[in-house]
Structure formats: C-alpha cells, structure tokens
C-alpha positions in Angstrom: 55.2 67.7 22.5 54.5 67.1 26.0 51.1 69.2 25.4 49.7 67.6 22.8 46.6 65.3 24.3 46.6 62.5 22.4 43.7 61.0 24.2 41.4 64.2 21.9 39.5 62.4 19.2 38.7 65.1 16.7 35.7 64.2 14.5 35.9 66.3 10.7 32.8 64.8 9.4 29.7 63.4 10.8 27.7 62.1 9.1 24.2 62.3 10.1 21.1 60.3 9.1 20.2 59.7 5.6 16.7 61.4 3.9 14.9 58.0 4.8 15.9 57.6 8.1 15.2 61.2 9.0 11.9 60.9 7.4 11.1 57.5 8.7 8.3 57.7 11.7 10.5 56.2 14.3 13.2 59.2 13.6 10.4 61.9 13.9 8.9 60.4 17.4 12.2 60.3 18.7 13.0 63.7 17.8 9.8 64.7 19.0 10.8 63.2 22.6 14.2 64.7 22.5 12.3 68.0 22.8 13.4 69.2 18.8 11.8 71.1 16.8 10.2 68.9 13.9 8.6 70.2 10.9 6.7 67.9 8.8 4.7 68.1 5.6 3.1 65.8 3.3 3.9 66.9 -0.5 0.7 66.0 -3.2 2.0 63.3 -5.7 5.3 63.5 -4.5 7.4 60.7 -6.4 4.7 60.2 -8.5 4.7 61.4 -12.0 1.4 63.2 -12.2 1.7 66.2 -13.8 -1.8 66.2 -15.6 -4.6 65.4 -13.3 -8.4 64.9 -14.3 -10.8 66.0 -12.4 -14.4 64.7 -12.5 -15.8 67.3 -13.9 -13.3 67.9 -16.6 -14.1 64.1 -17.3 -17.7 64.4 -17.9 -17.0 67.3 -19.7 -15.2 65.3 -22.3 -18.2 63.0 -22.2 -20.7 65.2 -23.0 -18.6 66.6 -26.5 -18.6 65.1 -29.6 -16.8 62.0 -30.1 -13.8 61.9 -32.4 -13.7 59.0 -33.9 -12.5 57.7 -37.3 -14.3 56.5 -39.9 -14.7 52.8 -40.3 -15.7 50.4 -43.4 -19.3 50.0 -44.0 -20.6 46.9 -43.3 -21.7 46.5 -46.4 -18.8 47.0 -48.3 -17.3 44.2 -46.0 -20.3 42.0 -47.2 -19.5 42.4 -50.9 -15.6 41.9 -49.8 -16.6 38.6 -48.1 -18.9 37.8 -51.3 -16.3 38.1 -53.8 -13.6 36.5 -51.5 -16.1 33.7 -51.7 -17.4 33.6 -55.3 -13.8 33.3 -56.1 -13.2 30.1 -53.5 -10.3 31.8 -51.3 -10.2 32.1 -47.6 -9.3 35.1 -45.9 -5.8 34.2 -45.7 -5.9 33.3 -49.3 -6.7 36.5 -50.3 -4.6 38.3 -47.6 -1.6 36.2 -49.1 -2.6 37.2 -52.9 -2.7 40.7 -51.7 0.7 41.3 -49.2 -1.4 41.8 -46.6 -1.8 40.7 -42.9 -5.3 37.9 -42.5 -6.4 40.2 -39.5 -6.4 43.0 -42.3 -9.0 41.2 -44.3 -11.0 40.1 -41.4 -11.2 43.8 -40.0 -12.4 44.8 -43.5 -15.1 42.2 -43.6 -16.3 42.6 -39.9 -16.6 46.9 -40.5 -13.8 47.2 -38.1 -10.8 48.5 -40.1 -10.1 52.4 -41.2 -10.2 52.8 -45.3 -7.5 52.5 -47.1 -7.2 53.2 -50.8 -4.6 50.8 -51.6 -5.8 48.0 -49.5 -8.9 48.7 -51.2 -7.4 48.8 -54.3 -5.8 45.3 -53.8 -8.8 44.0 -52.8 -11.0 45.1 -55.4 -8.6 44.0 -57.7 -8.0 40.1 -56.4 -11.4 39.3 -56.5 -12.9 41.4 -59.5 
C-alpha cells in the first residue's frame, strides 16, 4: 500500500467540445493558433430541407408549356344563376340555405369562379326552376 500514489488523478472520460462549439468560429481560430490541423467545409443546404431545387431555367420552362388549369363556370351560366336566384326573390344565402350548400358556393358559381359540379348544379337548377 505504501506505493500506491494517491496524489494520481486518473481521468476515464473526457469529454471534449460539443458539435457547436467545435464548429463555432472562435473554436476554429483558436485551433488555428494552437498550430492544429483544421479542416473546414461548408455543406449546400445543410439543415435545410431542400431536396428539390428549381432552377431558373427549369422555371421558365414551366412558363412557356401549357397551363393546366381546370375548367371554371361560364359566366353566363352564373348570369342565368343570378337571374333566377333573383326572379324568385332569394339572396344568395337564401338559396345556398335551400340547397345545403355553403353562400361562398353560390357566389363562386355566379362570379365564374367555382369548378362544375353536377349536383350543385342540379340543386341549383332545381331551387330556382
């Protein structure tokens, strides 16, 4: 026992600088003066999630095809829905009510804005004759 050094701190584990403090600017200029080898690189989109990118070109591309696009109401079959809406005294939430559908539903319908439907039509055609 008399050998033993007891004043000998023996260190398992050290733990050494996280990611972010090894990466921070500060860590790397001070390995840099310590005379270490440093190797640094700067990753595209790192941490970002851009797995798709579009390039100018690919956007004008896209530009310069057809459009896709759905098909919208006529105007004037919203004119003849806002006639008979009329004719028959009931505002578009009237009719919207009368029909179990939404008020922006008729408006979009009468303005040319809404995609045909067959039953809204339906339910239209047959509220106001």
């Amino acid at each position: 026992m008399a050998e033993s050094d007891w004043d000998t701190v023996t260190v398992l584990r050290k733990k050494g600088p996280s990611a972010a403090q090894a990466k921070s600017k500060q860590a790397i200029l001070a390995a840099q003066r310590r005379g270490e080898d440093v190797e640094t690189s700067k990753k595209w989109a790192a941490g970002q999630n851009k797995q798709h990118f579009i390039t100018k070109n690919t956007a004008k591309l896209d530009r310069e095809t057809e459009e896709l696009h759905h098909d919208r109401v006529s105007l004037e079959v919203g004119k003849v829905i806002q006639q008979g809406r009329q004719s028959k005294g009931l505002t578009q939430k009237d009719l919207a009510t009368k029909i179990n559908e939404k008020p922006q539903v008729i408006a979009d319908y009468e303005s040319g804005r809404a995609i045909p439907n067959n039953q809204v039509m339906g339910k239209i055609e047959r509220a106001i004759g």
